[in-house]
VEXKENU-695704 format. One record per atom (N, C-alpha, C): residue number from 1; atom name; x, y, z. Coordinates in Angstrom, 3 decimals, always signed. Layout:
<pts>
pt kero NUM	ketor CA	px X	py Y	pz Z
...
</pts>
This chain:
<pts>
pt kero 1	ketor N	px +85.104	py -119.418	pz +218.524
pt kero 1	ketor CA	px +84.846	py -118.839	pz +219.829
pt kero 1	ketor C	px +86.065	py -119.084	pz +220.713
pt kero 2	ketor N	px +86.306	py -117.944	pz +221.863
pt kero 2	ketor CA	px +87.730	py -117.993	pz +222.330
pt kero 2	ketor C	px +87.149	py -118.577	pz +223.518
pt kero 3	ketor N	px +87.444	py -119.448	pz +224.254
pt kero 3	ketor CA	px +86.944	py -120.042	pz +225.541
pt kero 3	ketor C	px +88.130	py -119.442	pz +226.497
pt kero 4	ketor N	px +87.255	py -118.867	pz +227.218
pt kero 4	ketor CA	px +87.604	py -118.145	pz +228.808
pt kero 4	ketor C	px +88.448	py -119.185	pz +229.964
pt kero 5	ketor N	px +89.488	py -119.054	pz +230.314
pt kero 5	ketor CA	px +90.369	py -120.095	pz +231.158
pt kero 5	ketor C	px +90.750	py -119.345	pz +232.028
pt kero 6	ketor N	px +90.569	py -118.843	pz +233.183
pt kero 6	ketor CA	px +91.058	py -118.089	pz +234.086
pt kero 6	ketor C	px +91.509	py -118.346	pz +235.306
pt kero 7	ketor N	px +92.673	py -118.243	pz +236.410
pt kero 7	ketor CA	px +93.128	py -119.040	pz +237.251
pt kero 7	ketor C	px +93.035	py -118.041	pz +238.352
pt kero 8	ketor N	px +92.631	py -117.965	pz +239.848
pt kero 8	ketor CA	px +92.955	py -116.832	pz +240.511
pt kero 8	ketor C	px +93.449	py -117.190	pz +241.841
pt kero 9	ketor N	px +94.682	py -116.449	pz +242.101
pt kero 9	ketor CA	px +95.570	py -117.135	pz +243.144
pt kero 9	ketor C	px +95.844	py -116.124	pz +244.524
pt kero 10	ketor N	px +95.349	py -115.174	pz +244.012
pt kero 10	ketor CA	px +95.490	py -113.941	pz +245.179
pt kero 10	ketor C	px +94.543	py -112.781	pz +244.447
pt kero 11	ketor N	px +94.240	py -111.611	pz +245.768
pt kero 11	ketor CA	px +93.159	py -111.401	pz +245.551
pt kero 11	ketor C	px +92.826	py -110.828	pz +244.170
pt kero 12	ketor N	px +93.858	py -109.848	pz +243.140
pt kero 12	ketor CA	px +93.962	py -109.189	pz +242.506
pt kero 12	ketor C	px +93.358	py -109.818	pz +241.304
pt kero 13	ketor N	px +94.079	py -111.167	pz +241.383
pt kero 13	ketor CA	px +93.664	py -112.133	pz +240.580
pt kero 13	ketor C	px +91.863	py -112.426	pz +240.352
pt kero 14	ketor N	px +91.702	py -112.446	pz +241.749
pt kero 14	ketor CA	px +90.005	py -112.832	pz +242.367
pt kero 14	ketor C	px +89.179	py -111.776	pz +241.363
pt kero 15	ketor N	px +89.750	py -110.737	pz +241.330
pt kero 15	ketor CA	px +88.552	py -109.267	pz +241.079
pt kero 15	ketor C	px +88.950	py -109.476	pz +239.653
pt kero 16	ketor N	px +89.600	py -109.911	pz +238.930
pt kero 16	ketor CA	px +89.567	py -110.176	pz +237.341
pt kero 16	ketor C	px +88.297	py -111.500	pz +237.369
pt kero 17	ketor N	px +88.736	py -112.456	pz +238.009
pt kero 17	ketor CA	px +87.464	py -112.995	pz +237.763
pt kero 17	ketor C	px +86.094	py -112.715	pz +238.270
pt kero 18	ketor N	px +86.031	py -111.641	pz +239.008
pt kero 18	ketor CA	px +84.788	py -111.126	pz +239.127
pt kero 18	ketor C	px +84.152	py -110.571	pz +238.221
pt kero 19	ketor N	px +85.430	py -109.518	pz +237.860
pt kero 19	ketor CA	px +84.898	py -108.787	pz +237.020
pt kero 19	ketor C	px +83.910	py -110.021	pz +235.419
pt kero 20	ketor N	px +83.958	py -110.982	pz +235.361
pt kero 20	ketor CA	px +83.945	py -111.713	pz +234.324
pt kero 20	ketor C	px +83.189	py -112.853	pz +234.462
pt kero 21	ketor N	px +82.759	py -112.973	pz +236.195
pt kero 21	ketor CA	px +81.354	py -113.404	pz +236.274
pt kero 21	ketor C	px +79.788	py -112.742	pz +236.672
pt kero 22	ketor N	px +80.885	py -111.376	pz +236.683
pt kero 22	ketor CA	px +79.510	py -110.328	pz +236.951
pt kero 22	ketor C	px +77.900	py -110.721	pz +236.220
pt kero 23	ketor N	px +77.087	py -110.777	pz +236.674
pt kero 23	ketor CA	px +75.852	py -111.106	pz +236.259
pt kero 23	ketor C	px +75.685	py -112.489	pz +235.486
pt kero 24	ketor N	px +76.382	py -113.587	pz +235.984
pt kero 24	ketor CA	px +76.281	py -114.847	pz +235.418
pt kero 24	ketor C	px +74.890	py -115.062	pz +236.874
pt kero 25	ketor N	px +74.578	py -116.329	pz +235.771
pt kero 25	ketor CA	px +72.955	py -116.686	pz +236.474
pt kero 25	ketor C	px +73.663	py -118.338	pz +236.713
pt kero 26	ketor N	px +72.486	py -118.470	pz +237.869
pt kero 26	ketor CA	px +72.857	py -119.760	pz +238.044
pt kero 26	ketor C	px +71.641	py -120.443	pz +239.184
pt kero 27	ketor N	px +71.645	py -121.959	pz +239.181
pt kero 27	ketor CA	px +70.297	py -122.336	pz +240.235
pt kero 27	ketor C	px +70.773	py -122.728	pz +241.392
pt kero 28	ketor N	px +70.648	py -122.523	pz +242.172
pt kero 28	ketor CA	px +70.492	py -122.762	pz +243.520
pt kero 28	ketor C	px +70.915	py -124.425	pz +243.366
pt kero 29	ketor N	px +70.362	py -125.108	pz +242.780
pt kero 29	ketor CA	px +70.291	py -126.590	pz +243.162
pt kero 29	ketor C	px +71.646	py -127.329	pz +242.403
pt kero 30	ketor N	px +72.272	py -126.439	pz +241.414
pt kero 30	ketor CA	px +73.960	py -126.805	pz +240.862
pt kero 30	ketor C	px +74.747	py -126.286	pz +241.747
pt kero 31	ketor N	px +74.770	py -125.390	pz +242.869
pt kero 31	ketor CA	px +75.851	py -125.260	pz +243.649
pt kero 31	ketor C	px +76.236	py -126.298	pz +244.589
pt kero 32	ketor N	px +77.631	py -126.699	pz +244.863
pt kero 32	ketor CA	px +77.595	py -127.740	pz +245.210
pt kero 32	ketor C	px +78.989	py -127.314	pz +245.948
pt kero 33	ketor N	px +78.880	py -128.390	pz +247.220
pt kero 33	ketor CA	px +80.402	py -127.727	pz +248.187
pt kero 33	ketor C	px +80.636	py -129.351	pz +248.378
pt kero 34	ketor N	px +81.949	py -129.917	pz +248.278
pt kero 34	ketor CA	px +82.053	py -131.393	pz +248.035
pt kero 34	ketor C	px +83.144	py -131.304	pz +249.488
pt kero 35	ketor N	px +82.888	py -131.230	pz +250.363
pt kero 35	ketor CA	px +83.593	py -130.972	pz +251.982
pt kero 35	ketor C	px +85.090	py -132.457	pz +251.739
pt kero 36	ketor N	px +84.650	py -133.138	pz +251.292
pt kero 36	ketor CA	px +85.605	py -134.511	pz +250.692
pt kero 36	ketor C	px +86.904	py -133.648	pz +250.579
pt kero 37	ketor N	px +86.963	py -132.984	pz +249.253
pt kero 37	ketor CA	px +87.708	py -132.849	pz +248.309
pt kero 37	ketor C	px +87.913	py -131.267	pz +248.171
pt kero 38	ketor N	px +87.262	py -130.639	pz +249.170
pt kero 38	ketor CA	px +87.402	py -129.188	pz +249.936
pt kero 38	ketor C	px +87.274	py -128.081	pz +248.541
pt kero 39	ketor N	px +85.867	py -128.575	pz +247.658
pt kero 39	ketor CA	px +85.867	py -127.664	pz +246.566
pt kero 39	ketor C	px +84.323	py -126.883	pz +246.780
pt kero 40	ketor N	px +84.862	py -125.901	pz +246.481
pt kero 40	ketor CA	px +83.268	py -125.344	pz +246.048
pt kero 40	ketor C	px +82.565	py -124.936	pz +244.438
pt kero 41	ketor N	px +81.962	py -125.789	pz +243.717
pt kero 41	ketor CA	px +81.639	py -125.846	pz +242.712
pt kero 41	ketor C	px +80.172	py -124.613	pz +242.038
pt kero 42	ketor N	px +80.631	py -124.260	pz +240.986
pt kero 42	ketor CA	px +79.533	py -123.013	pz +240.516
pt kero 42	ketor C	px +79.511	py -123.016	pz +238.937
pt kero 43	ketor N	px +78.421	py -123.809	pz +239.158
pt kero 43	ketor CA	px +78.136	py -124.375	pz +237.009
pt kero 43	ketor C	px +77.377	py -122.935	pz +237.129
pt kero 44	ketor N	px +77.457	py -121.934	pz +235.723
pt kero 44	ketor CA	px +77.092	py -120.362	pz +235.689
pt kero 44	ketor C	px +76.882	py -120.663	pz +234.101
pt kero 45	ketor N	px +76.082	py -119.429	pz +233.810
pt kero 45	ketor CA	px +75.710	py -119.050	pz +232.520
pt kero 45	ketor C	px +76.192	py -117.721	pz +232.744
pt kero 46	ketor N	px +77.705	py -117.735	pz +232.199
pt kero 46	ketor CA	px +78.286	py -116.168	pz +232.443
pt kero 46	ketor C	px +77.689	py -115.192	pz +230.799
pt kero 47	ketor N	px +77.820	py -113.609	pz +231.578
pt kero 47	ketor CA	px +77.585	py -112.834	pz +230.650
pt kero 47	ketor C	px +78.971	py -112.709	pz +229.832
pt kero 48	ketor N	px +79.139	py -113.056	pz +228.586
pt kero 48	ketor CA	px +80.633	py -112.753	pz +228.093
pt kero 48	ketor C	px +80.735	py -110.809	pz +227.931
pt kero 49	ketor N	px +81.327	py -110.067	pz +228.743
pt kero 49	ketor CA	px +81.437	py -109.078	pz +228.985
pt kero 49	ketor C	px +82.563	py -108.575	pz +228.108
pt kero 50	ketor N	px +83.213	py -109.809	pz +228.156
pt kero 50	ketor CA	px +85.018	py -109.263	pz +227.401
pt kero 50	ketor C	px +84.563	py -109.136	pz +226.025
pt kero 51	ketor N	px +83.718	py -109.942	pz +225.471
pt kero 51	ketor CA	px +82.847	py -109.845	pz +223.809
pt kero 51	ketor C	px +82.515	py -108.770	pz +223.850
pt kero 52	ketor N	px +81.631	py -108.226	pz +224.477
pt kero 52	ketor CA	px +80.425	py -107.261	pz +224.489
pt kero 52	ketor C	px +81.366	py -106.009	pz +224.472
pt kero 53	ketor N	px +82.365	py -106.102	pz +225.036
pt kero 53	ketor CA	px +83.286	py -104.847	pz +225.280
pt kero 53	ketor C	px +84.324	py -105.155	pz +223.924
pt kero 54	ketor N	px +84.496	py -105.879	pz +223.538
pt kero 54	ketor CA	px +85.543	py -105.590	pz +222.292
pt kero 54	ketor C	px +84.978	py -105.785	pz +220.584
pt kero 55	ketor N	px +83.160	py -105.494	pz +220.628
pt kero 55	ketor CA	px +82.778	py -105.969	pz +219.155
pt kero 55	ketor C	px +82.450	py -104.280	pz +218.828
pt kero 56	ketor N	px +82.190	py -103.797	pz +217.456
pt kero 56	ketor CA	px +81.966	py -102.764	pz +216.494
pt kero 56	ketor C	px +80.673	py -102.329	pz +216.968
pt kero 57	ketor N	px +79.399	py -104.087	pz +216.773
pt kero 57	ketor CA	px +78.440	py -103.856	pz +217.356
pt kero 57	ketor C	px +78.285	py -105.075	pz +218.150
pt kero 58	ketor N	px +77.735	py -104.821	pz +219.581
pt kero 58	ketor CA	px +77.854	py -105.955	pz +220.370
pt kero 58	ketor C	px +76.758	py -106.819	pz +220.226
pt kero 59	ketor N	px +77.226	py -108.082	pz +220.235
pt kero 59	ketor CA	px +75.585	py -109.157	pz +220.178
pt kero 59	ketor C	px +75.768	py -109.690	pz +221.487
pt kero 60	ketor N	px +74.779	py -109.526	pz +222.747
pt kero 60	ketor CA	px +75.045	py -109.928	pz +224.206
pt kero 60	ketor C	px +75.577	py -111.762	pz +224.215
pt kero 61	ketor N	px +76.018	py -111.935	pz +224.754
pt kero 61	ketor CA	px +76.496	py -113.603	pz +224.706
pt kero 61	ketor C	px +76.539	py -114.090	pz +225.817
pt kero 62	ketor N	px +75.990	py -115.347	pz +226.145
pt kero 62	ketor CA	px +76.340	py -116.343	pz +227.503
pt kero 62	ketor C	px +77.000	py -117.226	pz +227.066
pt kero 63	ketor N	px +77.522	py -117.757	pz +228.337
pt kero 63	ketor CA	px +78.455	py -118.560	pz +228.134
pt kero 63	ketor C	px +78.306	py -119.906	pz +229.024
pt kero 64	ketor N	px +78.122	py -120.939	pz +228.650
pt kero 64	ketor CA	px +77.861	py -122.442	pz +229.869
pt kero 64	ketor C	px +80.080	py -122.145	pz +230.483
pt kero 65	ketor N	px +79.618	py -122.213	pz +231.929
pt kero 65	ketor CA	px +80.753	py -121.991	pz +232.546
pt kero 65	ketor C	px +80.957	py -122.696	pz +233.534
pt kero 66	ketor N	px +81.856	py -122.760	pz +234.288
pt kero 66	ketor CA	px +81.748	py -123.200	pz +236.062
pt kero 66	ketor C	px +83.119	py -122.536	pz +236.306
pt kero 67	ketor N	px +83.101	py -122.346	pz +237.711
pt kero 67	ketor CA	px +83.754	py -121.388	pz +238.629
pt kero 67	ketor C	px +83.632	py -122.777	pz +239.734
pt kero 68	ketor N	px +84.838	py -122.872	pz +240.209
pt kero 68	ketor CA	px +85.292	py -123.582	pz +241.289
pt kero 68	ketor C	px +86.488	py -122.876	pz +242.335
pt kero 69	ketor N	px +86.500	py -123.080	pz +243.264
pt kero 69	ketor CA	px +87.534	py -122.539	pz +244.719
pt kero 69	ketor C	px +87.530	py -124.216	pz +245.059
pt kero 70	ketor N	px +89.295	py -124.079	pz +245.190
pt kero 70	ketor CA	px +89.712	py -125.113	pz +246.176
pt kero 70	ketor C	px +89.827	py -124.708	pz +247.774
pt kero 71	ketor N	px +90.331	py -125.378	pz +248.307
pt kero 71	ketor CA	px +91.151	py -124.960	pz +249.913
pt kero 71	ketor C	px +90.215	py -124.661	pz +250.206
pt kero 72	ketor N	px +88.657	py -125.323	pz +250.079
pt kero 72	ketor CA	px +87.532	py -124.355	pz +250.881
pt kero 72	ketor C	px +87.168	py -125.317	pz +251.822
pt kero 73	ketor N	px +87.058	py -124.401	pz +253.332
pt kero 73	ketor CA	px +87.004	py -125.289	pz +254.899
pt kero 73	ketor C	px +85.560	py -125.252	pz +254.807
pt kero 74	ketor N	px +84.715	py -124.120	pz +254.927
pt kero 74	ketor CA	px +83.319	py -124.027	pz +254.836
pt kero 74	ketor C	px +83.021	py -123.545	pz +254.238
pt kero 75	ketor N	px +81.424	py -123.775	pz +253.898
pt kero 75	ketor CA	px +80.517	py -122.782	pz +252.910
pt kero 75	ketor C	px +79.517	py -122.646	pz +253.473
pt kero 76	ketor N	px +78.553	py -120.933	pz +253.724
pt kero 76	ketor CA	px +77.666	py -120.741	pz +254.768
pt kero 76	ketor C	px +77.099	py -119.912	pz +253.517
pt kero 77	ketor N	px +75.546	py -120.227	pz +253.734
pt kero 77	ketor CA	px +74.644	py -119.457	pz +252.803
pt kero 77	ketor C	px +74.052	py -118.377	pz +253.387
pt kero 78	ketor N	px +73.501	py -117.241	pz +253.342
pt kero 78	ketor CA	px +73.038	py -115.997	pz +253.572
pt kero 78	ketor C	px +71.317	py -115.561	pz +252.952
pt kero 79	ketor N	px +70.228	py -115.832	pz +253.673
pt kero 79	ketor CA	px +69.384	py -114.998	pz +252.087
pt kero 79	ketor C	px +69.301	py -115.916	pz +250.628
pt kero 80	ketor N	px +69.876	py -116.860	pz +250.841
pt kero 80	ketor CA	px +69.594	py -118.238	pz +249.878
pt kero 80	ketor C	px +69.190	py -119.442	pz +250.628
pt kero 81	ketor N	px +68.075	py -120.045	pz +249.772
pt kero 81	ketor CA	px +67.243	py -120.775	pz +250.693
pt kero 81	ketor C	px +68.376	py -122.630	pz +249.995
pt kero 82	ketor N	px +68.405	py -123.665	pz +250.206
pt kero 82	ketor CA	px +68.698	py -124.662	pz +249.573
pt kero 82	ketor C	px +68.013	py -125.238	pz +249.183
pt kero 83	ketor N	px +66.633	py -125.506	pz +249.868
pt kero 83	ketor CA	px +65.538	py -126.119	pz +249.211
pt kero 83	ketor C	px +64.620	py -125.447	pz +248.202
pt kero 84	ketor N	px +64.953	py -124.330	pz +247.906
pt kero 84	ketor CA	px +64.516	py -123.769	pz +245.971
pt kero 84	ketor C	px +65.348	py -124.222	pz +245.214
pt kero 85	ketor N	px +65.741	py -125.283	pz +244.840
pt kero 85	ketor CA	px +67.345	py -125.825	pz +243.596
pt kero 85	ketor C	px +66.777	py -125.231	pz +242.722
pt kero 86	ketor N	px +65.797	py -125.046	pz +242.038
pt kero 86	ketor CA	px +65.235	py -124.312	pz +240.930
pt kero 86	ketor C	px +65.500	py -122.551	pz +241.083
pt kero 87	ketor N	px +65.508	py -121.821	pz +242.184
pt kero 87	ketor CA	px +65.802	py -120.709	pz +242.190
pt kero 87	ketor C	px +66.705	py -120.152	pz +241.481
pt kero 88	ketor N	px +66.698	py -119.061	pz +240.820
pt kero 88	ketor CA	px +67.942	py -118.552	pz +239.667
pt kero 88	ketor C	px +68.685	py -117.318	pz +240.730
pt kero 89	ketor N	px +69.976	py -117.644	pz +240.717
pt kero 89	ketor CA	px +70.558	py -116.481	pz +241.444
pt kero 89	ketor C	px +71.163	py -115.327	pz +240.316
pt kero 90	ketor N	px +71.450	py -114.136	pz +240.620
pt kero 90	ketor CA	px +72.102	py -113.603	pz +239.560
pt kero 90	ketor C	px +73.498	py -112.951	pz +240.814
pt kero 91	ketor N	px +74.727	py -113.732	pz +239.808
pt kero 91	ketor CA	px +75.944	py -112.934	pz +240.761
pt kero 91	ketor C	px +76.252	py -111.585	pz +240.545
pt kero 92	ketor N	px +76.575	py -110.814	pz +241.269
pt kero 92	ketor CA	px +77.294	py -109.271	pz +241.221
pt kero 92	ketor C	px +78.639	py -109.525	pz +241.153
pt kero 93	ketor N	px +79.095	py -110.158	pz +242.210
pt kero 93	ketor CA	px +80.556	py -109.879	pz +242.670
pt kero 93	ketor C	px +81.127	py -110.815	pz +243.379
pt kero 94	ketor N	px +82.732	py -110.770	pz +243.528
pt kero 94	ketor CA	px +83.216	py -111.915	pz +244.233
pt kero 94	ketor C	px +83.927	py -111.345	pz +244.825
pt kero 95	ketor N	px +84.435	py -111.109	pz +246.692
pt kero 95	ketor CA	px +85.147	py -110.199	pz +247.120
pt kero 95	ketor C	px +85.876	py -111.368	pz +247.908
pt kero 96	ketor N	px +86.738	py -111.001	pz +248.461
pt kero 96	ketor CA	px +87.788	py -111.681	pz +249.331
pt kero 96	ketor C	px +88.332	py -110.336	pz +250.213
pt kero 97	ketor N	px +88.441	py -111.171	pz +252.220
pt kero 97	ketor CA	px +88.667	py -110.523	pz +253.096
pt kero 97	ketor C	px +89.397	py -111.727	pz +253.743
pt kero 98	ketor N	px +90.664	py -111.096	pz +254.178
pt kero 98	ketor CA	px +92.057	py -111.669	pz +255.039
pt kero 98	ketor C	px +91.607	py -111.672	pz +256.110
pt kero 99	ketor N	px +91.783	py -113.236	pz +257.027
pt kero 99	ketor CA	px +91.314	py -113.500	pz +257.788
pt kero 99	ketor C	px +92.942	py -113.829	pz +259.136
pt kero 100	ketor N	px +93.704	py -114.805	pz +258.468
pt kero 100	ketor CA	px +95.100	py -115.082	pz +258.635
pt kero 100	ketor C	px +95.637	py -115.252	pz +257.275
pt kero 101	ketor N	px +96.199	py -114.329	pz +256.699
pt kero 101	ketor CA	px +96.341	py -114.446	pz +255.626
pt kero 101	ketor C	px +97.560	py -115.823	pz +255.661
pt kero 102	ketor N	px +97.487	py -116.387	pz +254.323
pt kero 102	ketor CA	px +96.922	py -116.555	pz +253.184
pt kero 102	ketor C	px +95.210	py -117.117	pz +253.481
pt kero 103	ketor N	px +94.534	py -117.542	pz +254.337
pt kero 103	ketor CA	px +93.526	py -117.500	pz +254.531
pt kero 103	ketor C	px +92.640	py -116.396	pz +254.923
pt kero 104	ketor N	px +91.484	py -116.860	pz +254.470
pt kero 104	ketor CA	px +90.201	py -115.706	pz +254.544
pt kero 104	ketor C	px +88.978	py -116.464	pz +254.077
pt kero 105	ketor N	px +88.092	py -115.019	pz +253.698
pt kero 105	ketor CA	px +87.215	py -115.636	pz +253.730
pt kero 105	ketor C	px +86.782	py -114.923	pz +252.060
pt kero 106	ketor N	px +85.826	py -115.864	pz +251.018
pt kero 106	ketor CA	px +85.338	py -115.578	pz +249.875
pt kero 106	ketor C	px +84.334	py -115.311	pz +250.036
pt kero 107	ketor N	px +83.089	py -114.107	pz +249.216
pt kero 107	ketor CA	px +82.285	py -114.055	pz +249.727
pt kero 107	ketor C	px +81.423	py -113.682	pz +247.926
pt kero 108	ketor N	px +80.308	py -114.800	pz +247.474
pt kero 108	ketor CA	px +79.973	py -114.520	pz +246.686
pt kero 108	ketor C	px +78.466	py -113.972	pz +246.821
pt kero 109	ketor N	px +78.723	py -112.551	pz +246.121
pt kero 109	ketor CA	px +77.385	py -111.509	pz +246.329
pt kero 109	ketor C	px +76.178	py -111.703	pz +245.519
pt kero 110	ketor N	px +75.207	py -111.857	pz +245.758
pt kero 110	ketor CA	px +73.797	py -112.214	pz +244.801
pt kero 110	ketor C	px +73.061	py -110.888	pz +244.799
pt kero 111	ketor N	px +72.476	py -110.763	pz +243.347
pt kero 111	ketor CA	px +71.093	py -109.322	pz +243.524
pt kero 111	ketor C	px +70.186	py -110.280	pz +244.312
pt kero 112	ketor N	px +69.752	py -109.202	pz +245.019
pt kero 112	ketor CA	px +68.758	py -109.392	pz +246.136
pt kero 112	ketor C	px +68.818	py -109.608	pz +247.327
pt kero 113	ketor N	px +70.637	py -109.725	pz +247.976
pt kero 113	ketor CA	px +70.731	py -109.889	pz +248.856
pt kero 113	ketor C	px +71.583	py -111.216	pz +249.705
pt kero 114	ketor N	px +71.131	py -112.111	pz +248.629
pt kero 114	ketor CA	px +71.974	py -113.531	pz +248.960
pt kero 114	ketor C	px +73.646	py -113.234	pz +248.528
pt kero 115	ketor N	px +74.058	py -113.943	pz +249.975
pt kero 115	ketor CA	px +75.403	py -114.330	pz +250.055
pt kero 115	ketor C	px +76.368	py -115.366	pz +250.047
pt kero 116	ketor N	px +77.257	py -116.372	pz +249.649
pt kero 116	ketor CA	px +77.982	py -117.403	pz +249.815
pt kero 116	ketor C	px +79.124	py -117.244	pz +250.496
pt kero 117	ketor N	px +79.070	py -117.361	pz +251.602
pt kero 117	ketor CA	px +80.548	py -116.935	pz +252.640
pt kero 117	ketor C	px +81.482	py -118.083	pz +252.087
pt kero 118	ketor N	px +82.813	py -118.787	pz +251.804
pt kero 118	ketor CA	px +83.806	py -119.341	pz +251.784
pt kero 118	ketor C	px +85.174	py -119.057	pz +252.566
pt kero 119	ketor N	px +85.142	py -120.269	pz +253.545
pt kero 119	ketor CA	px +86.136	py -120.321	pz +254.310
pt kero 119	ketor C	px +87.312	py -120.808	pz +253.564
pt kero 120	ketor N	px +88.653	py -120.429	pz +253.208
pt kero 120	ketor CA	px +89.413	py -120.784	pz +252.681
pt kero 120	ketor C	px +90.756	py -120.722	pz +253.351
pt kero 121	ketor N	px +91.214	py -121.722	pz +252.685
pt kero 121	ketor CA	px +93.059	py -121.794	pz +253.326
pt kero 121	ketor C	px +93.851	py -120.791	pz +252.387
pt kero 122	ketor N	px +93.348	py -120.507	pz +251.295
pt kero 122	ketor CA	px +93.937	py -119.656	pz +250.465
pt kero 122	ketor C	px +93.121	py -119.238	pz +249.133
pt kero 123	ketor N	px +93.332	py -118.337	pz +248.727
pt kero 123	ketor CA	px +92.565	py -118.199	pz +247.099
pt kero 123	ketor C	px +93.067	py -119.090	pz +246.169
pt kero 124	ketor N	px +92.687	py -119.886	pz +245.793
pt kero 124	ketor CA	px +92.518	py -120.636	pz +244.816
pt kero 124	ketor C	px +91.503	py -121.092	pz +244.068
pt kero 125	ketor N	px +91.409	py -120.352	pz +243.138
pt kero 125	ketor CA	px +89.955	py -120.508	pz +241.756
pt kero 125	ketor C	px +90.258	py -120.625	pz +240.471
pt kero 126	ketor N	px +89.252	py -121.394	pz +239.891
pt kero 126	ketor CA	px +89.315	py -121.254	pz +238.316
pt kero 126	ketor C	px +88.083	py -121.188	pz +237.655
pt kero 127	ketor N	px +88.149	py -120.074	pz +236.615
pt kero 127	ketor CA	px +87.345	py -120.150	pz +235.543
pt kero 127	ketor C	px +87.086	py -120.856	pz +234.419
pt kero 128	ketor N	px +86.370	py -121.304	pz +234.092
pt kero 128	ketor CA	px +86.637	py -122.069	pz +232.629
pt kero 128	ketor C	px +85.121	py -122.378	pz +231.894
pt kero 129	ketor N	px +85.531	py -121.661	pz +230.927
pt kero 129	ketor CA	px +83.922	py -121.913	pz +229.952
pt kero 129	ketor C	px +84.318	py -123.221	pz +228.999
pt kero 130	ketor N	px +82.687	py -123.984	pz +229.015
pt kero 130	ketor CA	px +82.675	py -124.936	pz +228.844
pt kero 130	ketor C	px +82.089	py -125.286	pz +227.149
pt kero 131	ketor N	px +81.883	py -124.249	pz +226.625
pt kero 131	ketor CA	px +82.270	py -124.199	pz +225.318
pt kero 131	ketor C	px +80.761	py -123.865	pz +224.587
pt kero 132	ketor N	px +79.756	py -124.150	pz +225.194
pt kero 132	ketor CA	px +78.292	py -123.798	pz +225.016
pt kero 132	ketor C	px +77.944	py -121.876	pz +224.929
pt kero 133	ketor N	px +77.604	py -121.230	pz +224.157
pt kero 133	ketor CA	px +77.372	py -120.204	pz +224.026
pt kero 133	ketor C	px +75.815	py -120.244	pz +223.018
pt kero 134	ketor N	px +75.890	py -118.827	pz +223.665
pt kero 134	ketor CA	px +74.583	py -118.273	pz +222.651
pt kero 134	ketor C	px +73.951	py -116.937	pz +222.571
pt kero 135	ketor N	px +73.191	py -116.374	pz +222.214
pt kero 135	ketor CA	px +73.262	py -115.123	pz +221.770
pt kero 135	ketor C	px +72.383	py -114.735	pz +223.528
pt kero 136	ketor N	px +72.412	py -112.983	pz +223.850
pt kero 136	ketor CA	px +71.408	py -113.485	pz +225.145
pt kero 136	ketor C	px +70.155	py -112.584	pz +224.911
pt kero 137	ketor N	px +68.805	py -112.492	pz +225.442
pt kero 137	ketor CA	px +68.346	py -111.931	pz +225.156
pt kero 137	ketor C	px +68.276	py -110.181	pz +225.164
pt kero 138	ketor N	px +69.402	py -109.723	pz +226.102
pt kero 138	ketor CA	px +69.925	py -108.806	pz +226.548
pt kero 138	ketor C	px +70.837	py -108.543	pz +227.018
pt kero 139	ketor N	px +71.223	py -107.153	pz +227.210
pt kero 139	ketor CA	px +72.681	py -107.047	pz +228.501
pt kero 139	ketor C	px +72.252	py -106.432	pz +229.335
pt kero 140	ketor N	px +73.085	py -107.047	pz +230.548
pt kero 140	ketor CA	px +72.390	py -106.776	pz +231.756
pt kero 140	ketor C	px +72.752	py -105.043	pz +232.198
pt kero 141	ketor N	px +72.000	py -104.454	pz +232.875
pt kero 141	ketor CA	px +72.118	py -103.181	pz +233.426
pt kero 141	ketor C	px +72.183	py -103.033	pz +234.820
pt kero 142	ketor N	px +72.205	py -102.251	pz +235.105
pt kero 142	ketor CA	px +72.434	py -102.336	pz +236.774
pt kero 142	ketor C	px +72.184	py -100.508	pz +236.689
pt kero 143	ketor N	px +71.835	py -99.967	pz +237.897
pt kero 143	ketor CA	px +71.724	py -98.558	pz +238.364
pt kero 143	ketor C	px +72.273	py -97.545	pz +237.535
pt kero 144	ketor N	px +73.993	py -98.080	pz +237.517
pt kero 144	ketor CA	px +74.648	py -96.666	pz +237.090
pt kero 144	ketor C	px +74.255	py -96.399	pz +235.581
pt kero 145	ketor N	px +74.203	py -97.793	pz +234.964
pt kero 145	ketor CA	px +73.830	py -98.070	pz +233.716
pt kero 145	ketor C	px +72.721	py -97.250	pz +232.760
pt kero 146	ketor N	px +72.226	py -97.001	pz +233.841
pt kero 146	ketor CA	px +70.399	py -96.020	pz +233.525
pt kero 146	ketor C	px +70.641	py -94.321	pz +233.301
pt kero 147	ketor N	px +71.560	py -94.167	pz +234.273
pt kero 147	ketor CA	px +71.433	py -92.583	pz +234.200
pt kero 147	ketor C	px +72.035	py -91.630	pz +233.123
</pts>
């Protein structure tokens, strides 16, 4: 298995790793913002998308992952409660908007509505799967997917 290492330093960078945590799941009660050490931490069960897109026939795959941002000043929740830690979020997307650039703000998108605003001094993220995989029971779909 090829383990996923991904670094993102500006925004261009950011939307590759979006693209690659698209529909990773995750609980409410592993997100963690360590204000100390100015990180924002995101243990994920990513969908391996890059598999699914390069097999003959695809077998859906997750992946045990975490996604971390440094340089982060704040973290403001949206439509996510903190006291469900058990709640499962499912991510869409990860966008970034210039605030003073190299700062801005990160903004991680949830189905259903929930948001993770991140105040940052700069983009700085990393991907990295943690070596746990397994088959999934499906692949995920979304709207366009149907028609």
């Amino acid at each position: 298995m090829d383990l996923l290492k991904l670094l993102a330093l500006d925004e261009e960078d950011l939307k590759i790793v979006s693209a690659h945590v698209q529909d990773a799941v995750m609980k409410v009660g592993d997100l963690d913002f360590i204000a100390a050490s100015r990180q924002f931490v995101v243990p994920m069960y990513r969908f391996a998308w890059e598999k699914d897109a390069t097999a003959s026939t695809p077998q859906p795959e997750r992946r045990n992952s975490v996604l971390h941002f440094d340089r982060v000043l704040a973290a403001k929740l949206a439509g996510i409660s903190r006291g469900k830690s058990d709640e499962v979020l499912s991510l869409l997307a990860i966008t970034y908007a210039a605030t003073d650039t190299p700062a801005g703000t990160v903004d991680l998108v949830f189905a259903g509505g929930g948001t993770i605003r991140l105040e940052v001094e700069c983009i700085e993220a990393r991907l990295v799967d943690l070596g746990g995989a397994w088959e999934a029971s499906s692949r995920p779909a979304h709207e366009t997917d149907r028609d």
